[in-house]
C-alpha positions as CSV (number, residue, x, y, z in Angstrom):
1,X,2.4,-2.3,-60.6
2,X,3.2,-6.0,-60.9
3,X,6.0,-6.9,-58.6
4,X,9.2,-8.2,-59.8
5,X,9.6,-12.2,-58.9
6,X,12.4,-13.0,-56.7
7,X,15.2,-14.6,-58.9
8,X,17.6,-17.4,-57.6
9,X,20.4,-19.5,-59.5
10,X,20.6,-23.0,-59.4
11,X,22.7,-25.7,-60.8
12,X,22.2,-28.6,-63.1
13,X,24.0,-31.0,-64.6
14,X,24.6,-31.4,-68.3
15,X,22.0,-34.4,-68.6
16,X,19.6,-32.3,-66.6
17,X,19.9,-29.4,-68.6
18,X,19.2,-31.7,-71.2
19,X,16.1,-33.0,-69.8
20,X,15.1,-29.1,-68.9
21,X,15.6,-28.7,-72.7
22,X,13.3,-31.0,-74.0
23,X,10.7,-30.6,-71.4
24,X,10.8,-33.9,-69.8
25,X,12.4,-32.4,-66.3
26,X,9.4,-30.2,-64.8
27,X,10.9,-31.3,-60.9
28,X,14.0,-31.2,-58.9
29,X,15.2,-32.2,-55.1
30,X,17.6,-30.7,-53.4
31,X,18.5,-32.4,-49.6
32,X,16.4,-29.9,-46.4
33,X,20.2,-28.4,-44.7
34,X,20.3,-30.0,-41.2
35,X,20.1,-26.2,-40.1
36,X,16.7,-26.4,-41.7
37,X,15.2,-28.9,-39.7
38,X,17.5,-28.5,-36.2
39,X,13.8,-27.4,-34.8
40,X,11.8,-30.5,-35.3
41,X,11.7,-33.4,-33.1
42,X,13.2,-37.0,-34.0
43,X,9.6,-37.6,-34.8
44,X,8.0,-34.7,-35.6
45,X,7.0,-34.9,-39.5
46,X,7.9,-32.0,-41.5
47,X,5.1,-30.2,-43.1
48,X,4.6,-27.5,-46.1
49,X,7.8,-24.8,-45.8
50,X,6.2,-21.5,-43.9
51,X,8.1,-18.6,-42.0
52,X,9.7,-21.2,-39.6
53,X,11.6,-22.8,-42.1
54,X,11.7,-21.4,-46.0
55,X,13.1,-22.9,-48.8
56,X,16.3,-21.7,-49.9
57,X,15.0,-22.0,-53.5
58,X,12.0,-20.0,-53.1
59,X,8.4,-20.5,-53.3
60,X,4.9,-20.2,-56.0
61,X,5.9,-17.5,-58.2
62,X,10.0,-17.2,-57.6
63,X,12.2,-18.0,-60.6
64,X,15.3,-20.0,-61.1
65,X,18.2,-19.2,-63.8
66,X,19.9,-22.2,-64.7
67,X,23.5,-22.0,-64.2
68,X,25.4,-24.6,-66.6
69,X,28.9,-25.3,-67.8
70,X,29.7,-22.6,-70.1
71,X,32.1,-20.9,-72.6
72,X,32.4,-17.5,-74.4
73,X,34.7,-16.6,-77.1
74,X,35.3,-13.7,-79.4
75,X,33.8,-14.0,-83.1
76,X,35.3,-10.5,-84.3
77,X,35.7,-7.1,-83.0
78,X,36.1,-4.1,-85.9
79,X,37.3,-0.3,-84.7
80,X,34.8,2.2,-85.3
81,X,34.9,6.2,-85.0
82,X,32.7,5.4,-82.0
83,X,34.8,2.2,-80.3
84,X,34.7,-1.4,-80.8
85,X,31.8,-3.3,-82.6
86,X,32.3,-6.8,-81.0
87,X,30.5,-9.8,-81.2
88,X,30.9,-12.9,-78.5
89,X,29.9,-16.4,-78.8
90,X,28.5,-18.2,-75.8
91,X,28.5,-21.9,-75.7
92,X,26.7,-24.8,-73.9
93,X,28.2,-27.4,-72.9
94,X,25.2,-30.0,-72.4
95,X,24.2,-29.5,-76.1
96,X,26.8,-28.0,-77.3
97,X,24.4,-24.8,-78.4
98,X,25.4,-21.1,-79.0
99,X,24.4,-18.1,-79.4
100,X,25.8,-14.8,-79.9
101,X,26.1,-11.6,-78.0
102,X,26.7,-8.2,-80.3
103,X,28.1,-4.9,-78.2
104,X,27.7,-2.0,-80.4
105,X,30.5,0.8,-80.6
106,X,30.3,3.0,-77.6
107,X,28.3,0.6,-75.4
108,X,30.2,-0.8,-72.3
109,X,31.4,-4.6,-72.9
110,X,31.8,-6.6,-69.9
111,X,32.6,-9.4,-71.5
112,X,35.8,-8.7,-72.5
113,X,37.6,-9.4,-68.9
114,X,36.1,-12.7,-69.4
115,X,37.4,-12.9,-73.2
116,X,41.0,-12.2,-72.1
117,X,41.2,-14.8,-69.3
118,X,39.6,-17.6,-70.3
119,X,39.5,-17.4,-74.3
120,X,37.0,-20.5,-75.1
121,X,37.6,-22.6,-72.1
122,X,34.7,-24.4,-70.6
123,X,33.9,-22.5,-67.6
124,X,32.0,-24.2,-64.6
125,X,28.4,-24.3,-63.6
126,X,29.3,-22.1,-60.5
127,X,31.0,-19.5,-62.2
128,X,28.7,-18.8,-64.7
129,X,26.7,-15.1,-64.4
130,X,23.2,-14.0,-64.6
131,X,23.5,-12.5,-68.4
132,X,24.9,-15.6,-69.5
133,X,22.0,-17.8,-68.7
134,X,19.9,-19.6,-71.4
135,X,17.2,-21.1,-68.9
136,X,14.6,-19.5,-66.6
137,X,12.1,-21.5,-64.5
138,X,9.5,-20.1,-62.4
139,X,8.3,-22.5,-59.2
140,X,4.8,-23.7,-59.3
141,X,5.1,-25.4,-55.5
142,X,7.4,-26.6,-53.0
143,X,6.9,-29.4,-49.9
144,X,8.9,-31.4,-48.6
145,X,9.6,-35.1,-48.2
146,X,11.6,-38.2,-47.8
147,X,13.8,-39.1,-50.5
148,X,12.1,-42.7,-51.1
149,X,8.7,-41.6,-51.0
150,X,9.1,-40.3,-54.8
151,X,6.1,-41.8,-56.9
152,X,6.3,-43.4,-60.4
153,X,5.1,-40.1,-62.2
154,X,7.0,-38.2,-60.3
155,X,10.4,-40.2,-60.8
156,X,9.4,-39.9,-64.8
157,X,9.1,-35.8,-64.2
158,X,12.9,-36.1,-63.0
159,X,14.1,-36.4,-66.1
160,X,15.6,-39.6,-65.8
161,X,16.1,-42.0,-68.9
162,X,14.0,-45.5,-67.9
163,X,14.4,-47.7,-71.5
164,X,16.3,-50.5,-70.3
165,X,14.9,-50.7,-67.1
166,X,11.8,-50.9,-69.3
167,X,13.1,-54.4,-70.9
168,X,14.4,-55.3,-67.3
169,X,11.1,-55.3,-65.8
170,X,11.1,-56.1,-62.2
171,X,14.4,-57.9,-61.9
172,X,15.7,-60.3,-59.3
173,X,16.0,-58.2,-55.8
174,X,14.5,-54.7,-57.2
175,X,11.2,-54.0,-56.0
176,X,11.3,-50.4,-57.4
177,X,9.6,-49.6,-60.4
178,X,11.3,-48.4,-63.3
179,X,11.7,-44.4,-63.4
180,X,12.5,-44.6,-59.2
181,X,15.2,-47.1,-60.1
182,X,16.4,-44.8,-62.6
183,X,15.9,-41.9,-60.3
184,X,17.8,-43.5,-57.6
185,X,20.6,-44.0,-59.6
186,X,20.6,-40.2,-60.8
187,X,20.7,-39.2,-57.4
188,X,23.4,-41.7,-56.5
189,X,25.3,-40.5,-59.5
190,X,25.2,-36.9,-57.8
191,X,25.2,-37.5,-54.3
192,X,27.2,-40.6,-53.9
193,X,26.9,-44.0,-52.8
194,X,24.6,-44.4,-49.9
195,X,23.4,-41.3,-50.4
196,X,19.4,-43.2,-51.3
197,X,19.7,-45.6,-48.3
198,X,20.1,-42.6,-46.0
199,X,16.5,-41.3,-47.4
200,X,16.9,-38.0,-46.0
201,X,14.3,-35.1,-46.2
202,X,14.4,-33.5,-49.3
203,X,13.1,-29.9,-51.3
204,X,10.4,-31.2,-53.9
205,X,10.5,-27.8,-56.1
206,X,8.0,-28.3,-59.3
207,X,8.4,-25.6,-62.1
208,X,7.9,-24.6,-65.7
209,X,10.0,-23.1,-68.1
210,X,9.1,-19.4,-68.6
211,X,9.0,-18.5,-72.4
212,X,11.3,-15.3,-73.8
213,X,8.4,-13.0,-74.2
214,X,7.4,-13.1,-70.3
215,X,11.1,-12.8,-69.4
């Protein structure tokens, strides 16, 4: 029997769920924990992840569920014999998508907690559940690095958006190419200011998107 990959959430923001969308984010980095590397020396270089020190994302094989910003409302509910026939509408905030959930009469809803508290309200990235995820990943590798070293195909793999810097070129006092400036301002965006110069060690986790028939 085939075992079950390990399953992990993560979160992304509304122009990375984007890029996850329309295929052009196949990488993300997430800063090492100091806890993580407590064991190394000050200049010891940190290798490929094994037992001493495993990524909290998981590894070849494991999957990620996107967790996004979120909503669910109630499209109608009609009393049967049996119980309720209900039917829910889940929204995405980054697109704006939906897509509906149907709970047949008789069959337990546990949506409607959610319904009655928070009717249609965008509901954080945090808070949303496994049932209510759109996007599954499955990691092809994990290393680690510095922050800076990115490369030029791998910056573009970020998902970052590089058409002006495109008509900038290389501009007075930026030495970077194009998609690491980009890249360096995503992460800057996330992580605040400072947070490239510190160039700290960094989870590089590649992935693909794992079609509905293999979920």
């Amino acid at each position: 029997m085939q075992a079950v990959p390990k399953e992990r959430p993560i979160l992304f923001s509304a122009p990375m769920v984007r890029a996850l969308l329309d295929g052009s984010k196949t990488q993300t980095r997430r800063v090492v924990k100091p806890r993580d590397v407590a064991w190394m020396g000050e200049h010891q270089g940190l290798r490929e992840p094994d037992n001493a020190i495993r990524c909290p994302y998981g590894q070849a094989g494991d999957r990620l569920w996107v967790r996004e910003t979120w909503s669910i409302d109630m499209l109608g509910a009609f009393g049967t014999d049996k119980g309720y026939d209900s039917t829910y509408a889940l929204r995405y905030r980054a697109d704006d998508a939906e897509r509906e959930i149907h709970v047949a009469p008789g069959e337990p809803d546990p949506y409607i907690t959610l319904y009655d508290s928070q009717r249609g309200d965008w509901r954080p990235s945090i808070h949303m559940p496994r049932w209510a995820s759109r996007i599954l990943l499955e990691i092809v590798s994990v290393r680690v690095e510095r922050l800076q070293d990115i490369s030029e195909a791998d910056a573009r793999v970020e998902g970052v958006t590089i058409e002006d810097r495109h008509k900038n070129g290389y501009c007075a006092s930026e030495f970077l190419p194009p998609s690491i400036r980009a890249y360096r301002d995503l992460w800057e965006s996330i992580n605040g200011a400072g947070s490239w110069d510190s160039n700290p060690w960094v989870w590089v986790v590649e992935f693909t998107h794992v079609p509905m028939e293999r979920r």
